[in-house]
C-alpha positions in Angstrom: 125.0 128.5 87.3 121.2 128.6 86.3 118.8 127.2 88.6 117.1 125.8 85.2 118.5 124.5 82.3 117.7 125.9 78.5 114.5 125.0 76.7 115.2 123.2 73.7 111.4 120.9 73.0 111.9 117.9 71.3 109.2 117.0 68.8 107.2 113.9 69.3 107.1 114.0 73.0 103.9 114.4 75.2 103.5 118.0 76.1 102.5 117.6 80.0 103.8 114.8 82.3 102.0 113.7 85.7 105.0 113.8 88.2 103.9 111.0 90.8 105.9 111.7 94.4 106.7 108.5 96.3 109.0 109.9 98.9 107.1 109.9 101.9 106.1 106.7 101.5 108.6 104.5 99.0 111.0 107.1 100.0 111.4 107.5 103.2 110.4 103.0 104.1 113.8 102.3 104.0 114.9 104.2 106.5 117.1 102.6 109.3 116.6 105.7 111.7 113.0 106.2 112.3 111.6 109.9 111.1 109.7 111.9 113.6 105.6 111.6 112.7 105.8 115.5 112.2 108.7 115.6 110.4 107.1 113.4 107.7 103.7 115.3 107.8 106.1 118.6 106.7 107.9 116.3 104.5 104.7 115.9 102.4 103.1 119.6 103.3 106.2 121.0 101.5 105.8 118.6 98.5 102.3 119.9 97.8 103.4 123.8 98.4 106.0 122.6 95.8 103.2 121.7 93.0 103.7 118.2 93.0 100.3 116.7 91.9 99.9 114.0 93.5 102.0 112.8 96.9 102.0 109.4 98.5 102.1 110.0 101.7 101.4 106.5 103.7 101.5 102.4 104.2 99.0 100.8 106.3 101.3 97.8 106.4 102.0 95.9 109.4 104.5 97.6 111.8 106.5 94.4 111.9 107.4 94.6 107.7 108.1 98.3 107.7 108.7 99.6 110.8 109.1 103.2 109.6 105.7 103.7 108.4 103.9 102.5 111.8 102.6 106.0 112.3 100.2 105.8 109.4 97.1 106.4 110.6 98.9 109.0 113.1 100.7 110.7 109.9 97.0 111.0 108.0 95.1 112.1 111.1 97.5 114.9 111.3 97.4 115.6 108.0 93.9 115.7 107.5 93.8 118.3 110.5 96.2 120.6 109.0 94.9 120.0 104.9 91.4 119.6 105.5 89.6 116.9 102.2 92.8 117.2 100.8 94.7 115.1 102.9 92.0 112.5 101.7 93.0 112.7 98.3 96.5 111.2 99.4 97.4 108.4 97.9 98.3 105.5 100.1 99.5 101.5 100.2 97.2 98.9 101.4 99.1 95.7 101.5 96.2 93.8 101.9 92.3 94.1 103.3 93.4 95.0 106.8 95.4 98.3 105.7 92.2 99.0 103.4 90.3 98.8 106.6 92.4 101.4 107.9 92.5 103.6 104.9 88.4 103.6 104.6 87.9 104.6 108.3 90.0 107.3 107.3 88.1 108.3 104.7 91.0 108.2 101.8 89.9 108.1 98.4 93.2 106.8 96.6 94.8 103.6 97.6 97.3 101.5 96.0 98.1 97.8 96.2 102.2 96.0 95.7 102.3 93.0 93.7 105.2 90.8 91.6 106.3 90.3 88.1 108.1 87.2 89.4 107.7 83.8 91.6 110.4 84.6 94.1 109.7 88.6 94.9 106.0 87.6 95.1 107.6 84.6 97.8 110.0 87.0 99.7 107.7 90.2 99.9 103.9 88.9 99.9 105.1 85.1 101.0 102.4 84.2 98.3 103.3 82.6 94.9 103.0 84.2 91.5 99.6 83.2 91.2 98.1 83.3 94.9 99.1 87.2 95.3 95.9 87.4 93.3 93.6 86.0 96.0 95.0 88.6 98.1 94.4 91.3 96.1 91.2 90.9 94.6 88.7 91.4 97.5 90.8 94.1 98.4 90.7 96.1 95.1 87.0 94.8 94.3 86.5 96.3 98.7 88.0 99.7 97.3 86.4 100.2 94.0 82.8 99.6 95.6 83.8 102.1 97.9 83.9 104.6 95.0 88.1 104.4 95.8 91.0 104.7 92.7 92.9 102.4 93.1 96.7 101.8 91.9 98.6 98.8 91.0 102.4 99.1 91.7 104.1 96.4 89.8 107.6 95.3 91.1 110.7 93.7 89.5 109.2 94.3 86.1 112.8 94.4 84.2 115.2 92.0 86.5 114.8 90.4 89.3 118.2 89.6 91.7 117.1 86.1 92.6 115.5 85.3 88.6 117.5 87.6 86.5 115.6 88.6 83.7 112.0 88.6 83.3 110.2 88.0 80.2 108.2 90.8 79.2 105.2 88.8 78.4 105.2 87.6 82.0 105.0 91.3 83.0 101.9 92.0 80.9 100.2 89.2 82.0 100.5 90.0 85.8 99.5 93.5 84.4 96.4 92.8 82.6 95.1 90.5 86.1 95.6 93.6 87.9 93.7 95.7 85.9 90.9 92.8 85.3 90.6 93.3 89.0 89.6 96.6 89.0 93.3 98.6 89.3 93.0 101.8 87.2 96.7 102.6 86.7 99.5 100.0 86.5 103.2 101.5 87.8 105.6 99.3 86.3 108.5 99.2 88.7 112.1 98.5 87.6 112.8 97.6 91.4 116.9 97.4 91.1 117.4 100.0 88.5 118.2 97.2 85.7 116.4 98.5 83.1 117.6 100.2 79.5 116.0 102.2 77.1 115.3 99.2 74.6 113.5 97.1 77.3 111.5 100.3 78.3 109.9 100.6 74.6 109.6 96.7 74.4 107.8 96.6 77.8 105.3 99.6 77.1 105.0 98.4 73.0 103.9 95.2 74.5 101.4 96.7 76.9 99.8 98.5 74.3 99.7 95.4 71.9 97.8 93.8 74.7 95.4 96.5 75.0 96.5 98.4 77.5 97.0 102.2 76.8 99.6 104.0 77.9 97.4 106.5 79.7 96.8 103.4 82.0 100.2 103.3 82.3 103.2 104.5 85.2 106.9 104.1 85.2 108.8 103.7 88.5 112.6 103.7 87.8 115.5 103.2 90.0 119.0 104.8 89.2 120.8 101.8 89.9 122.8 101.6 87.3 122.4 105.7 85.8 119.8 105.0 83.7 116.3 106.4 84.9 116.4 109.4 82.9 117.2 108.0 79.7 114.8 105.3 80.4 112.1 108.0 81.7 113.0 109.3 77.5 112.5 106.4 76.0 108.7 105.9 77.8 108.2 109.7 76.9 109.1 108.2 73.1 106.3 105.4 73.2 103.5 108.1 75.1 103.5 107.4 78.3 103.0 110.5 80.7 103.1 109.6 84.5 106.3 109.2 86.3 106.6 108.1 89.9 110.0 110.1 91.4 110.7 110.5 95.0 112.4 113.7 96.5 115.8 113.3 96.6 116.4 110.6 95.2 115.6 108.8 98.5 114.2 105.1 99.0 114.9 101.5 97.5 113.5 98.4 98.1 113.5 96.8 101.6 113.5 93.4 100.0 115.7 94.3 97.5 119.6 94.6 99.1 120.1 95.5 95.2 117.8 98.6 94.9 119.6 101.8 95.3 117.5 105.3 95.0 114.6 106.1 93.4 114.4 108.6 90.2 115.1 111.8 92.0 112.7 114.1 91.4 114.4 117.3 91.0 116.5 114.9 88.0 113.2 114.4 86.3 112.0 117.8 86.7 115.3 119.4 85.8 114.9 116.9 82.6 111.6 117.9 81.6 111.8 121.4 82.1 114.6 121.3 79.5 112.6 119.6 77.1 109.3 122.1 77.6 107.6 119.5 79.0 104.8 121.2 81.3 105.1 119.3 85.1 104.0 122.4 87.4 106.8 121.9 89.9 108.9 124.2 91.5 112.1 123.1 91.1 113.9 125.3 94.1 111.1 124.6 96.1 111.8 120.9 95.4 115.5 121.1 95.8 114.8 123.1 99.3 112.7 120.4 100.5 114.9 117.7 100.0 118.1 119.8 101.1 116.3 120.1 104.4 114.9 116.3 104.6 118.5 115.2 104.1 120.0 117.5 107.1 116.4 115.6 109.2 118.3 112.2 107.9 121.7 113.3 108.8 123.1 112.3 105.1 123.5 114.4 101.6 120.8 113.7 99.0 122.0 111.1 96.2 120.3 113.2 94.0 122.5 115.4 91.1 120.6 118.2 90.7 119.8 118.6 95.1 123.8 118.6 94.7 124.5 121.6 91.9 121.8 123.5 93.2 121.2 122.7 96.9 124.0 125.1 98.3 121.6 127.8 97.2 118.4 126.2 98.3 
């Protein structure tokens, strides 16, 4: 079998994609068995050797809400010994102005805040209200931007919600458009339990742009719930949009979310754009080999399909 699939480009498409890793932190959160601090630092080391832009490595959340990622500010001290600046160039989540604290007297330069599309996420995960998540967030992104800090807005339940069902698209944009009035310079617009289809992909992004909003400001965080991230990731690819957050693997899901199954793998996505001559600078072995060894550290086989047809040779 070939380790990469035919190049057959499809006109229309962008011609480079950001791939946007989340394992290490979205990844990995989830986790019921906690992950040795150095295993995670090699976790993300290997990432990077793998040419994977940008890697979130990090949440300065409270120990109590994510146990897993308590070692934060051990993880980046470690990681800033062994990388140097470039650790600082990390991306990481700052729930609020507390983990921002932490991420400043670190000295990281790209932070990211959580918010809701919907009343009762923003209730069970931010125990704030639609509207008061807001108050939260804007000293903390106004706090980061003064600091000369980019700043990320992750978006969550923006295509169903388990306890709402559907969410209305102009609901999405609006919660977008706040975020960004704040001072957020990219929105991720997560489909937290994988419910999403290609049609409500377009109409999401379409409506975005009709607000203002273009698509360079613009992520896409699928889940593959349901099998569909990849033919969603093609139908954002059809309206322009060209950063994709993917986590190794295929590991992760939302601890609030008893729904959520894996992220997009991100050996699937690279697998996908390679065959479409879409320029990602990835290795893809050196991908698959990271996450055939992360899943032997977690005891379990990767969810992903391409870690399973290729990782017997990785």
């Amino acid at each position: 079998m070939s380790a990469l699939p035919m190049v057959v480009p499809e006109p229309g498409l962008p011609t480079k994609v950001t791939i946007y890793e989340v394992g290490p932190r979205d990844g990995l959160q989830n986790e019921k068995t906690s992950v040795p601090t150095p295993v995670k630092a090699e976790f993300v080391q290997r990432l990077l050797q793998a040419g994977l832009p940008i890697v979130e490595a990090t949440s300065f959340v409270h120990p109590k809400w994510v146990p897993q990622l308590a070692d934060a500010a051990e993880l980046m001290t470690g990681l800033t010994a062994d990388l140097g600046d470039r650790a600082r160039e990390l991306p990481v989540l700052v729930p609020n102005e507390r983990g921002l604290d932490r991420a400043v007297e670190l000295g990281m330069r790209h932070v990211a805040v959580f918010a809701s599309a919907t009343e009762t996420f923003a209730e069970k995960n931010l125990n704030r209200t639609l509207e008061s998540q807001f108050e939260m967030f804007a000293p903390t992104v106004a706090r980061a931007v003064a600091q000369g800090m980019d700043v990320r807005g992750y978006v969550s339940m923006c295509f169903g919600d388990p306890w709402e069902g559907a969410v209305p698209v102009d609901q999405v944009v609006a919660v977008g458009k706040r975020l960004l009035d704040l001072g957020v310079g990219q929105l991720s617009l997560g489909d937290t339990i994988g419910v999403a289809t290609a049609g409500h992909v377009r109409a999401l992004v379409q409506a975005f742009v009709a607000a203002g909003v273009p698509t360079d400001r613009l992520a896409l965080h699928f889940h593959d719930t349901y099998g569909q991230a990849l033919t969603n990731v093609h139908a954002g690819l059809q309206e322009g949009v060209t950063t994709y957050d993917a986590s190794a693997g295929g590991l992760g899901g939302c601890p609030y979310a008893k729904s959520a199954t894996g992220n997009l793998a991100t050996e699937d996505l690279v697998w996908f754009l390679t065959g479409l001559g879409i320029e990602h600078g990835v290795d893809l072995a050196a991908v698959v080999g990271t996450s055939t060894w992360m899943a032997g550290q977690l005891g379990r086989p990767s969810p992903s399909a391409v870690v399973r047809a290729l990782g017997s040779a990785g």
